[in-house]
VOPAGU-2260 file (C-alpha; in pm, 1 decimal, decimal comma):
REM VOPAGU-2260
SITE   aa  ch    i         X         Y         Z
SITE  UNK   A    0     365,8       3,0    -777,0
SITE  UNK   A    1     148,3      28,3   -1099,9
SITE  UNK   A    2     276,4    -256,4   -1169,9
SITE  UNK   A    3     124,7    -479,5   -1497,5
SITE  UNK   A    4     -12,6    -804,6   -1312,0
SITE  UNK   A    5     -77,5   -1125,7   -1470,9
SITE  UNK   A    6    -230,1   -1409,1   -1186,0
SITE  UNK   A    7    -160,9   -1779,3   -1276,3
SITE  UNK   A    8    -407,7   -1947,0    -987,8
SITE  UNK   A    9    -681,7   -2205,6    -903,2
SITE  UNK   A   10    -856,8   -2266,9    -581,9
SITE  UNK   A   11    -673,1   -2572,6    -409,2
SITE  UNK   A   12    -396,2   -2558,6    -595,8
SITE  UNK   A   13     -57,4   -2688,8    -486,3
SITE  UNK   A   14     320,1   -2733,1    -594,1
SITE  UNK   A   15     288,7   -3100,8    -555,1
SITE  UNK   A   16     -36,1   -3194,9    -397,8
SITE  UNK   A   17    -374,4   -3002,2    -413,7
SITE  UNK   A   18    -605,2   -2958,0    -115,4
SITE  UNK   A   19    -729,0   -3255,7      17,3
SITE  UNK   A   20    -551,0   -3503,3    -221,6
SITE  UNK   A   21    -329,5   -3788,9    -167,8
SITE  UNK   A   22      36,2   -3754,7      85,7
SITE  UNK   A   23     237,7   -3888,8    -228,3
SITE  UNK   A   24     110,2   -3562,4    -435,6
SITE  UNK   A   25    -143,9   -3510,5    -735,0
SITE  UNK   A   26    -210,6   -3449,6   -1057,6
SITE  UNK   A   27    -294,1   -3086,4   -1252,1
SITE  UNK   A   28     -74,5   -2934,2    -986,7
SITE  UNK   A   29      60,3   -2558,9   -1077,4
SITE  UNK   A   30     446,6   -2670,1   -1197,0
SITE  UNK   A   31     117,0   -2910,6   -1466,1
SITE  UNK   A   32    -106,6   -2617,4   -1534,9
SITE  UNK   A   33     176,3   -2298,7   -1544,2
SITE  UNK   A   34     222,7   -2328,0   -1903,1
SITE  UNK   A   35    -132,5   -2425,0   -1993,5
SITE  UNK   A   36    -337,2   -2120,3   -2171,8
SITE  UNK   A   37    -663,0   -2290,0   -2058,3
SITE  UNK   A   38    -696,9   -2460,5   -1710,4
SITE  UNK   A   39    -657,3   -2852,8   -1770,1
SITE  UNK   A   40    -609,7   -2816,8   -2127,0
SITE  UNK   A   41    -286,4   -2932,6   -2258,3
SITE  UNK   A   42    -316,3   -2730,8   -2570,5
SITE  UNK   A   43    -237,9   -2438,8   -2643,2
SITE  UNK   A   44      58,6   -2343,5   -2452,7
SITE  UNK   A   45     118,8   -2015,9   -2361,8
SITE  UNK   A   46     399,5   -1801,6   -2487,2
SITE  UNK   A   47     573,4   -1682,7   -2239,2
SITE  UNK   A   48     681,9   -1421,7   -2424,0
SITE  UNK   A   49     362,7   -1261,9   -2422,0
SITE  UNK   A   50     429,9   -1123,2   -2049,5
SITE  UNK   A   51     824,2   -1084,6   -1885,3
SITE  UNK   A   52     835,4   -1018,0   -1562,5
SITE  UNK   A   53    1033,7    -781,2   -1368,1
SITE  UNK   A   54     899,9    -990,3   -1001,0
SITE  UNK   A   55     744,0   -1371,0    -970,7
SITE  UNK   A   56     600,2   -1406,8    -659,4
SITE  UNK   A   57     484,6   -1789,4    -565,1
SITE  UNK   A   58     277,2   -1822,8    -258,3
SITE  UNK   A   59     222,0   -2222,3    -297,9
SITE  UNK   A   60     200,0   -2450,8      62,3
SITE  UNK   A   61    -117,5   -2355,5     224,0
SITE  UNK   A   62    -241,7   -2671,1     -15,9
SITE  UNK   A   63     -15,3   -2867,6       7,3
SITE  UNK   A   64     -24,4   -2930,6     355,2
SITE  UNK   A   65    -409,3   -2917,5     393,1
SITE  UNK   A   66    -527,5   -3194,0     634,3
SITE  UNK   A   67    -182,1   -3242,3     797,6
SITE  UNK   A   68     -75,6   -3498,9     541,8
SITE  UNK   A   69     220,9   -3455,2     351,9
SITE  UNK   A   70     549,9   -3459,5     273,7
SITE  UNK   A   71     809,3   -3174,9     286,4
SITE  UNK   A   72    1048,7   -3387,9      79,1
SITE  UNK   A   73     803,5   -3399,8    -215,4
SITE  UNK   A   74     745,3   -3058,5    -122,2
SITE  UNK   A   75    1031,0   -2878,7    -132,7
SITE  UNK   A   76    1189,3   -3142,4    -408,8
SITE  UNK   A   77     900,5   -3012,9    -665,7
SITE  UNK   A   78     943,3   -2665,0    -581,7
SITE  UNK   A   79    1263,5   -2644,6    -663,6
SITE  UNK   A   80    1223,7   -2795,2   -1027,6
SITE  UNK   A   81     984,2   -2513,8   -1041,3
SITE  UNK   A   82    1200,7   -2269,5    -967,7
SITE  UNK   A   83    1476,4   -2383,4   -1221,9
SITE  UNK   A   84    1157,2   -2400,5   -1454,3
SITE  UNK   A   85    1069,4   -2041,6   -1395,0
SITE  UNK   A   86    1473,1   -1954,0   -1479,0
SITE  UNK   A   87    1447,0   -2077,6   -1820,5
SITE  UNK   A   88    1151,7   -1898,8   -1890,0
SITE  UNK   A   89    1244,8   -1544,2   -1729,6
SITE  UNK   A   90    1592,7   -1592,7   -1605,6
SITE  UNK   A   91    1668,9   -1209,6   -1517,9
SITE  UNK   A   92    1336,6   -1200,1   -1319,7
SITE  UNK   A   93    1368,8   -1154,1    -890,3
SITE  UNK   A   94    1153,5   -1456,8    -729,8
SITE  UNK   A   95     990,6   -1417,5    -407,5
SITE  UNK   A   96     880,5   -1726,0    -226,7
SITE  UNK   A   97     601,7   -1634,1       3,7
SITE  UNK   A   98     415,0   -1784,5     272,8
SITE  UNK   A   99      10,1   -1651,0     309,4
SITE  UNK   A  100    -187,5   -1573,9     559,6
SITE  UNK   A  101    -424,3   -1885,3     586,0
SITE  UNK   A  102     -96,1   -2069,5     718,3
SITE  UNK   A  103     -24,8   -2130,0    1114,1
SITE  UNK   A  104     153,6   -2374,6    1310,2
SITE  UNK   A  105     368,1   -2659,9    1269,0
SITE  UNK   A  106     199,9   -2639,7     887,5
SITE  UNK   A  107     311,0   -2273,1     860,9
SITE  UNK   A  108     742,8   -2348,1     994,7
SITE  UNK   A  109     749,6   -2683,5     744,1
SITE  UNK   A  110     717,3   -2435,5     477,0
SITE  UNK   A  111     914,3   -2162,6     623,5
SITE  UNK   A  112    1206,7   -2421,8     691,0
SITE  UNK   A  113    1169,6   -2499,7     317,2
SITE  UNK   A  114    1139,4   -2184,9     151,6
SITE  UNK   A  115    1449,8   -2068,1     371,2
SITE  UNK   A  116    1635,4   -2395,6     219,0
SITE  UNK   A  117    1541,4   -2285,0    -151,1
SITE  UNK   A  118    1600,3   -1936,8    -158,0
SITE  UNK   A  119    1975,0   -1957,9      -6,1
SITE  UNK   A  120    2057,2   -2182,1    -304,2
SITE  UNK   A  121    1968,3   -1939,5    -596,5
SITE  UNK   A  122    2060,4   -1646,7    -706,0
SITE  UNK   A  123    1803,9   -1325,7    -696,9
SITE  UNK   A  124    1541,1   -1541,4    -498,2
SITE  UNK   A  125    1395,5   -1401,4    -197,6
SITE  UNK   A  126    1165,3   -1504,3      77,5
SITE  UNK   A  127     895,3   -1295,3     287,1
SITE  UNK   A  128     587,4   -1384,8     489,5
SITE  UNK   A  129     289,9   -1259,6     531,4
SITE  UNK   A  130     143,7   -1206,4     874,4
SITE  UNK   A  131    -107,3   -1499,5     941,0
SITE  UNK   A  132    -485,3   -1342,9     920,1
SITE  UNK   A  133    -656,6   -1367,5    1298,9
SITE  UNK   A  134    -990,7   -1297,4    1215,0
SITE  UNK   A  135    -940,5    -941,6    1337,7
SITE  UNK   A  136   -1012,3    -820,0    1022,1
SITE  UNK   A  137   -1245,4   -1130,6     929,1
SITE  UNK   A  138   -1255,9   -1416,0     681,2
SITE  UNK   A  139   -1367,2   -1454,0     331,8
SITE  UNK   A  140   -1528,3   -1794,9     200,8
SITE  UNK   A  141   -1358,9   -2127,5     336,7
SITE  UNK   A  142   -1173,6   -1930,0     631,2
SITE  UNK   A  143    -996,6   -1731,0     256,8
SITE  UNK   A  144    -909,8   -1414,2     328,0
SITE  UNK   A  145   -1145,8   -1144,9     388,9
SITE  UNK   A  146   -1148,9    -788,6     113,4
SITE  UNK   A  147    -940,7    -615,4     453,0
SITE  UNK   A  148    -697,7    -864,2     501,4
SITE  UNK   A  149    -635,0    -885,0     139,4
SITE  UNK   A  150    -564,5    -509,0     149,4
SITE  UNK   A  151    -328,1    -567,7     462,0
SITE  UNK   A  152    -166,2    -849,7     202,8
SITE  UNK   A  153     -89,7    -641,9     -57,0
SITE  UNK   A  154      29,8    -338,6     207,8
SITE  UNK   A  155     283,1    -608,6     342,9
SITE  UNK   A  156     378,4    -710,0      12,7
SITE  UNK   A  157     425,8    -345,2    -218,2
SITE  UNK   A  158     661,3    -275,6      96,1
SITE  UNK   A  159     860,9    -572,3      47,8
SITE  UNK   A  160     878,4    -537,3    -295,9
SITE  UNK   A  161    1011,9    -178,5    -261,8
SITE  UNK   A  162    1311,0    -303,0    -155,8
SITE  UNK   A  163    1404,2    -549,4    -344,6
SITE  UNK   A  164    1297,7    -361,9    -709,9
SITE  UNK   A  165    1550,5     -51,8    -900,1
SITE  UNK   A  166    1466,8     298,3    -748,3
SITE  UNK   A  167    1297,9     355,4   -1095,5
SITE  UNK   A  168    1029,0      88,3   -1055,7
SITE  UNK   A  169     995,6      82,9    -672,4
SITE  UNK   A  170     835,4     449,6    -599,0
SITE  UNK   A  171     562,4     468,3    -861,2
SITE  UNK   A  172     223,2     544,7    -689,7
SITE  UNK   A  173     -99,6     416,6    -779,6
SITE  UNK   A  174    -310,8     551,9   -1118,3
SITE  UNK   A  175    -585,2     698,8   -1073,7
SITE  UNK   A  176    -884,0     800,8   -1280,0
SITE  UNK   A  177    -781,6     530,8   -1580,7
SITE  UNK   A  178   -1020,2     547,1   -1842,0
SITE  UNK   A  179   -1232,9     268,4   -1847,5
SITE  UNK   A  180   -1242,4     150,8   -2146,5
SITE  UNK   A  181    -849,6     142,2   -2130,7
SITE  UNK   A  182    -869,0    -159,4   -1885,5
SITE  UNK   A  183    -797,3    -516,9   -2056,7
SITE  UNK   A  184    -879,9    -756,1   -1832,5
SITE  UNK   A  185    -850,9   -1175,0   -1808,9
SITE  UNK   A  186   -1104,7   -1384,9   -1810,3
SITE  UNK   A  187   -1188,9   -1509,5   -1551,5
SITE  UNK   A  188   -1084,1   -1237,8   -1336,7
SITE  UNK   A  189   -1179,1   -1151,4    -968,2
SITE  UNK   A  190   -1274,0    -783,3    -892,2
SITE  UNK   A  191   -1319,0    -673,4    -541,2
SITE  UNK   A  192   -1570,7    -376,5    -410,3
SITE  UNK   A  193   -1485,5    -223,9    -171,8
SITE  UNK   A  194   -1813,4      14,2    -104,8
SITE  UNK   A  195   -2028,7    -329,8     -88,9
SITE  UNK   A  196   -1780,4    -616,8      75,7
SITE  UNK   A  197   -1876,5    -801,9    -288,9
SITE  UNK   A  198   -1652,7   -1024,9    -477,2
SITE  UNK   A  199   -1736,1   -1054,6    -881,9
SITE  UNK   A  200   -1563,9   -1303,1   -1128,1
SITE  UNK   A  201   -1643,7   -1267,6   -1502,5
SITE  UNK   A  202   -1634,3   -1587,7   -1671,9
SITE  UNK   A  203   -1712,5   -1687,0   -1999,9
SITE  UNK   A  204   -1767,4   -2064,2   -1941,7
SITE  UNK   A  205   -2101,3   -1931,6   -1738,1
SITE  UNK   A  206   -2365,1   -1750,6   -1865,9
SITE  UNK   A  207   -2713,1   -1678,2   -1810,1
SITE  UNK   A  208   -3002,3   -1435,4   -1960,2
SITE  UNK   A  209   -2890,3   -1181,1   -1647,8
């Protein structure tokens, strides 16, 4: 899509309870940490002004119902202030509320239920799923997604998005051959090679004489 990206995650994160945490929900959850510039640190906010988005995608439950405890009142209850969060910020912005791939079972129709719920009672919010990863195309770290299945993600998802975006945005191909030193880049950010299987994260907070 050459679409401009900008990635608010964490590992573990939920929309009201992180992995592992307690049934009644958590603190530094994303709806705590989406307006944060720095992870955990209350100041500075970021201006949302700095980035408008044509497309929000949310793909927020694999966490939150880690270890088969929770609640999809909670659940679905802080989503939704979420969402009317994300209107005030970017209210002309199309919302898709995904399920991933890590996600099966009784786990994996709680959310669906919920999501369906949501989206029928806004405006310009839609709802796809991903298909669940087997193993066929293996696993990352953790049972995470594996560089393939990623690739299968974002096949699943560009199509989606294609029909939801204008004409003018939805049939724009891929760049290639960008200059390098034309890419700006957040840090930390997560690059994935392809010609070695190899994940690398830049991050200032580590460093070391390599």
């Amino acid at each position: 899509l050459n679409a401009n990206v900008n990635v608010v995650a964490r590992s573990g994160i939920g929309i009201y309870r992180n992995f592992g945490t307690p049934r009644e929900g958590s603190d530094h959850t994303m709806p705590a940490e989406y307006d944060r510039t720095m992870l955990y640190a209350a100041e500075p906010l970021w201006d949302h002004n700095e980035f408008k988005p044509d497309v929000i995608c949310i793909n927020l439950g694999t966490n939150d119902t880690s270890l088969d405890t929770y609640d999809m009142a909670l659940y679905e209850a802080s989503y939704r202030r979420f969402i009317d969060h994300l209107r005030e910020l970017h209210p002309e912005a199309r919302i898709v509320l995904l399920t991933g791939c890590m996600m099966s079972g009784h786990q994996l129709a709680d959310v669906k239920g919920a999501l369906d719920r949501i989206a029928k009672d806004y405006k310009n919010v839609y709802r796809f799923d991903m298909s669940p990863q087997t193993g066929e195309l293996g696993y990352g770290a953790a049972y995470h997604p594996s560089i393939r299945q990623a690739d299968k993600m974002a096949e699943e998802l560009t199509g989606f998005l294609r029909t939801i975006l204008p004409k003018r945005m939805a049939h724009i191909g891929p760049r290639h051959n960008v200059p390098v030193d034309s890419i700006v880049l957040s840090d930390p950010c997560v690059l994935a090679d392809k010609a070695t299987a190899t994940y690398y994260m830049t991050c200032l907070l580590y460093t070391s004489p390599s």
